[in-house]
C-alpha angles and dihedrals in degrees: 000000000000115000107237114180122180121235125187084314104330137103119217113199122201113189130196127247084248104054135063122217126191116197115195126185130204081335106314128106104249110170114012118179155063119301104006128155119196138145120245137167116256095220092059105031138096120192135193123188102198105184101215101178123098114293122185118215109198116191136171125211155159138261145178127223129216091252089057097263128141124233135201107216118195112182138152122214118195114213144154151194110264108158096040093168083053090043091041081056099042099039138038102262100147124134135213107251095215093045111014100226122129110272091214132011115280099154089049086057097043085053087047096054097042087046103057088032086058100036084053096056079040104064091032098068091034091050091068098038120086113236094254090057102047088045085060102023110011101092091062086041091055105039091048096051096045087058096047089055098045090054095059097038103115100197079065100063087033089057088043100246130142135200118229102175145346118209119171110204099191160006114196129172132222102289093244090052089045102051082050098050083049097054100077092047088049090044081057104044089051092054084052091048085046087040093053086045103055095057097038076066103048085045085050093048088046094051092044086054091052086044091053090047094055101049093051092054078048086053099045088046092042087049091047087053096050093053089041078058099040083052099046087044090049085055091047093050102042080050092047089048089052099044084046083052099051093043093043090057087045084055092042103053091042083053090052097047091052099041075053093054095036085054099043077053090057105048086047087054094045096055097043084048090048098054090042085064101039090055090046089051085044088054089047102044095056090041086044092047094047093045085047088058085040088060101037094051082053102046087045091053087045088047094046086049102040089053085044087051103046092038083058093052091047106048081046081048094050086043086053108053088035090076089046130100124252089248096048082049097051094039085049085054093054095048092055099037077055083059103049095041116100122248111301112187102180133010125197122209125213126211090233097051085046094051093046082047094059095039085062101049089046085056094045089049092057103046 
C-alpha cells in the first residue's frame, strides 16, 4: 500500500519497489512505474497501485473420481503481475488519494479467476481417474495438468498475469474411505511387525540357547578347575599336615630333653634343698631340746621355790590361826567365804531366819 501524506493542499504519494503506480491526470499518464514518489493534487489526480512481486494463492477443493469418490485437493499457484498497465486496465486497482487503499478487490478477483481456472483442469483429469490411481498418481496428474491449463488460459495473458509455479500439496479422500484404503496396508504392516517379531524372537531364543551353552561349558571348565583345585589342596594339605608332623616330633623331643634336664634340675635342687634343711632341723632340734631343759630346770627351780614358799606361808598361817580364838577363827571364815562368794545385790531376811539367828546367839551367850 502506497504512503500518501497531505501537505497545504497537496498530496504527496511514496510507492514501494514492489509495487507500480500509475498517476493520470485529467486524463493523461503522468508517472508510470515501480517505486515513485511524487506530489499531486487530490482533486486532479488517478491513481493505480498494481503489486508485481510473487503472490501465492493457496485453495482447497473438491473433486469427484471416475469411480464416484470424492477428493479433498489442497494445492498453491505462484503468480504475478507481469503486464500491470494491462492489469490497471483489466482490474480495479485504483487507490483513495487521501488514504491509498484499493478502492475495490482485485486480489480477491485475481484469486477467483486462478482458482476456478485451476479447480476446472482439475476435475477434468481426476474425473477420469479411479480413486486408486489419483491417490498414487493423481498429484503429478493434476499439477501437470493445472499448469498446463493455466498456461493456455487466455484471459490470463490478456489481465497481465503470469503463472510462476503450481504445486499441489495433497489429495486426500473422504476419512471413512481413507481408514479403509489404510486397512490392508496396515494389515500388512502388522503381519511384518509380527513377522519381525516372530523372528527377533527366534533370533532371541537362538542366542539364549547359545548363551545357555556357553554357561554350562562355563560351568564343566569351571567344575574341572575346582577338582584340579580340591586335588592340588588335598596335596597341599596332606604336605602342610607332614611337614606339621615332622616339626611337631622335633618340638616334641626337644620338649622332652628339656623337661629331662629341667627335671634332673629339679631333683638336684631338691636334694641340696632337703639336706639344707635337714641339717637346719637338725640345728633346731638340738637349740629347741636344750632350751626345753633349760626351761624345764628353771620351771622346776620356780616350782621348788614357789611350794617352799607357800609351805612356808602356810605352816606361819597355821601358826597363826592356832593362837587364835574359836570366834576370830569363825568370823575370819565368814570374811573369806564373803570373798569368795559371788555378787549379791540385795538380801531378804526373813523373820524366821532372824529369830533362828537370835536363838543361836542366846544360846552362845550362855554357854
Amino acid at each position: 500500500m502506497a504512503d500518501i501524506t497531505r501537505r497545504l493542499g497537496w498530496r504527496h504519494l511514496r510507492g514501494a519497489p514492489t509495487t507500480h503506480v500509475r498517476h493520470h491526470r485529467s486524463g493523461k499518464l503522468v508517472h508510470d512505474g515501480p517505486g515513485l514518489s511524487f506530489w499531486f493534487r487530490a482533486l486532479s489526480a488517478a491513481l493505480s497501485e498494481v503489486p508485481v512481486d510473487d503472490r501465492e494463492l493457496a485453495m482447497t477443493f473438491h473433486a469427484r473420481t471416475a469411480d464416484f469418490q470424492d477428493l479433498t485437493v489442497q494445492a498453491t499457484v505462484t503468480y504475478r503481475i507481469s503486464d500491470p498497465a494491462v492489469a490497471a486496465v483489466r482490474l480495479d486497482f485504483s487507490i483513495d488519494p487521501d488514504t491509498g487503499i484499493w478502492r475495490g478487490a482485485p486480489l480477491e478477483q485475481l484469486g477467483t479467476l486462478l482458482t476456478e481456472t485451476a479447480q476446472q483442469h482439475a476435475l477434468d483429469v481426476l474425473a477420469r481417474t479411479s480413486l486408486a490411481s489419483a491417490l498414487v498418481d493423481g498429484v503429478t496428474a493434476v499439477r501437470e495438468r493445472i499448469a498446463a491449463g493455466l498456461a493456455t488460459e487466455p484471459r490470463l495473458p490478456a489481465t497481465g498475469i503470469e503463472i510462476v509455479a503450481v504445486r499441489v500439496v495433497a489429495l486426500r479422500p473422504e476419512p471413512e474411505v481413507e481408514r479403509a484404503l489404510r486397512t490392508p496396508a496396515r494389515e500388512q504392516i502388522q503381519q511384518e511387525a509380527d513377522r519381525a517379531t516372530y523372528e527377533r524372537r527366534a533370533v532371541a531364543v537362538e542366542r539364549e540357547r547359545t548363551i545357555a551353552e556357553n554357561e554350562l561349558a562355563s560351568r564343566i571348565e569351571l567344575a574341572r578347575r575346582e577338582e584340579q583345585l580340591v586335588e592340588q589342596r588335598g596335596v597341599n594339605t596332606r604336605r602342610e599336615a607332614e611337614e606339621n608332623a615332622a616339626a611337631d616330633k622335633v618340638k616334641a623331643e626337644a620338649e622332652a630333653t628339656r623337661s629331662v634336664r629341667l627335671a634332673e634340675a629339679e631333683a638336684t635342687r631338691s636334694v641340696r634343698l632337703a639336706e639344707a634343711e635337714a641339717q637346719g632341723s637338725e640345728l633346731l632340734t638340738r637349740a629347741e631340746a636344750t632350751r626345753t631343759v633349760q626351761l624345764a630346770r628353771a620351771e622346776a627351780e620356780a616350782a621348788r621355790e614357789v611350794g617352799e614358799a607357800r609351805a612356808q606361808a602356810q605352816a606361819a598361817w597355821l601358826r597363826v590361826h592356832g593362837e587364835v580364838d574359836v570366834a576370830t577363827l569363825h568370823a575370819l571364815t565368814g570374811t573369806r567365804l564373803a570373798e569368795n562368794l559371788p555378787h549379791i545385790d540385795s538380801v531378804t531376811v526373813s523373820p524366821d531366819v532372824v529369830t533362828g539367828m537370835l536363838s543361836r546367839l542366846g544360846m552362845g551367850d550362855r554357854g
